[in-house]
C-alpha positions as CSV (number, residue, x, y, z in Angstrom):
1,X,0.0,0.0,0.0
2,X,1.7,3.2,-1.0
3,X,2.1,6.6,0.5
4,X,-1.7,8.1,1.1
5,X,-1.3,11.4,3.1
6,X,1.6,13.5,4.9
7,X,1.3,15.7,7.6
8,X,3.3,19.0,8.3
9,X,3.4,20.7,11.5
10,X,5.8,23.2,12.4
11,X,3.7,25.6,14.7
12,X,3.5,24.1,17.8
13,X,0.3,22.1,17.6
14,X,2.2,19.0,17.3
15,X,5.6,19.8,17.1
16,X,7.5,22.0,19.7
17,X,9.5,24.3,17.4
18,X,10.3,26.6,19.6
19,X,13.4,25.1,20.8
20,X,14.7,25.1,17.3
21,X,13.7,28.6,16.6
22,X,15.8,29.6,19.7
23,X,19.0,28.1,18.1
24,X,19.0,29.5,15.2
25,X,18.4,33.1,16.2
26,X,20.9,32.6,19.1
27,X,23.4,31.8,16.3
28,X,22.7,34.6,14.2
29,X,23.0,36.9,17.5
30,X,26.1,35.0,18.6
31,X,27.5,35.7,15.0
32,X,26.8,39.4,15.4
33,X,27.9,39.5,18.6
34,X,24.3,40.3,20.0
35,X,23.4,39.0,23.9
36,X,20.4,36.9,23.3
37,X,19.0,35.0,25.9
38,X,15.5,32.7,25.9
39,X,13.6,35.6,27.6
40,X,14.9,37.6,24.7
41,X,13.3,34.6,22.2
42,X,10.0,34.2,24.2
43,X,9.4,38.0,22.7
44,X,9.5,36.8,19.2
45,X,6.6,35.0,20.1
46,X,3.8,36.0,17.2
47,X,6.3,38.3,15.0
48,X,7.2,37.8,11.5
49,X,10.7,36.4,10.6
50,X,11.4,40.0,9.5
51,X,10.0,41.3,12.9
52,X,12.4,39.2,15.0
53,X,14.8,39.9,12.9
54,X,14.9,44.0,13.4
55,X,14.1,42.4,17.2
56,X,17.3,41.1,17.4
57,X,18.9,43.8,15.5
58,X,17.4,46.5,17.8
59,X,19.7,44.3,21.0
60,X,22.6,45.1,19.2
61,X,21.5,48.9,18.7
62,X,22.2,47.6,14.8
63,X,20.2,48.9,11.6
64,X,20.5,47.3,8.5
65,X,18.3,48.2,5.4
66,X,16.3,46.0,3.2
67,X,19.2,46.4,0.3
């Protein structure tokens, strides 16, 4: 019997994500030598990648632009 659905879940309701989430933004931080702690991640909660992003940026007291 092949293959008959798939399920993807990467929001929380069956897979916690928000571990994984943490790591990579604490990567990007650590790469940009940003503090960013888990309180720091729990503010991301409901923002747009872009949002956290600029989030993160605004630790560091760093702007980039969009170009």
């Amino acid at each position: 019997m092949g293959l008959k659905a798939c399920l993807f879940d990467m929001d929380g309701v069956l897979v916690d994500s928000a571990k994984h989430h943490f790591v990579a933004w604490k990567r990007l931080a650590d790469e940009l030598s940003i503090p960013f702690t888990k309180e720091d991640n729990h503010a991301l909660k409901g923002l747009s990648r872009v949002d956290s992003l600029e989030h993160i940026l605004a630790l560091g007291h760093l702007h980039l632009d969009e170009a």
